[in-house]
N, C-alpha and C positions, 0 to 999 in steps of 0.2 A: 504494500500500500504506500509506504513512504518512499519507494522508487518511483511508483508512477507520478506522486504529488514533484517530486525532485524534477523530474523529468518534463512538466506542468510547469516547473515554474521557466524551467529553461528556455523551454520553449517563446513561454510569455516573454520574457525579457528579450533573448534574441528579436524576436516579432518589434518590439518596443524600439530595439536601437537600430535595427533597419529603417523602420518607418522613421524615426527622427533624421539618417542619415539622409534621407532617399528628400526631405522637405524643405524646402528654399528657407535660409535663413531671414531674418528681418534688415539685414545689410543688402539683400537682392532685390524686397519688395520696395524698400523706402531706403535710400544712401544717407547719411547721416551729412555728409559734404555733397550738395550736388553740384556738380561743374558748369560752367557757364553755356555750354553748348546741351546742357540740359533742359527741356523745355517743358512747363506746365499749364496743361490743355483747360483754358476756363470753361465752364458749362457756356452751352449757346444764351442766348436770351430769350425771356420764355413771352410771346407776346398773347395777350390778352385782347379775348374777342369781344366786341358789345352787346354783343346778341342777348335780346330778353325774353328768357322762354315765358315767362310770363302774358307775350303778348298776346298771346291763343287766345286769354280769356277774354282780353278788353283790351281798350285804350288807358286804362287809368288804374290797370293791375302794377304792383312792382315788387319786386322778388325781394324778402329779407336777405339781407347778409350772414353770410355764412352759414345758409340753410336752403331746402328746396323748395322753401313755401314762396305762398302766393298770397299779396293780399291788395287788398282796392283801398287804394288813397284815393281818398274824398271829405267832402263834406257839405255843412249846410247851417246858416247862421239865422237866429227865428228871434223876431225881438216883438213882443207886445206890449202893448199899454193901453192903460183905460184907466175911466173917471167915473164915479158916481157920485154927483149932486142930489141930494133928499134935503128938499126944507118942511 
């Protein structure tokens, strides 16, 4: 029993130090100096469209930020007054 565990573990470790041999150090992914003739690729520019899905519903729907909803800007201004005179 304690041979095959021995022989278990050998295995494991050999397995362990191949794989670490066989995987690009952090010197290969990222240089610690990079040289002048090395060059780093900005992300493109991300352009933004105006499009309002919103407009399906109406003229005077408009989309909350940062969500999918949909809502109607409006309104409507009511003012009364009145008198009664009793003598």
């Amino acid at each position: 029993m304690s041979k095959l565990f021995f022989l278990g573990a050998v295995l494991c470790l050999s397995w362990a130090t191949a794989a670490l041999a066989q995987s690009p150090g952090p010197s290969l992914l990222r240089p610690d100096n990079p040289t002048a003739n090395t060059t780093i690729a900005k992300p493109a520019p991300r352009t933004r469209t105006r499009a309002n899905p919103c407009a399906a519903y109406g003229p005077s729907f408009a989309r909350v930020p940062g969500t999918d909803t949909c809502v109607k800007v409006g309104g409507a201004v009511s003012v009364e007054a009145g008198s009664s005179l009793r003598r």
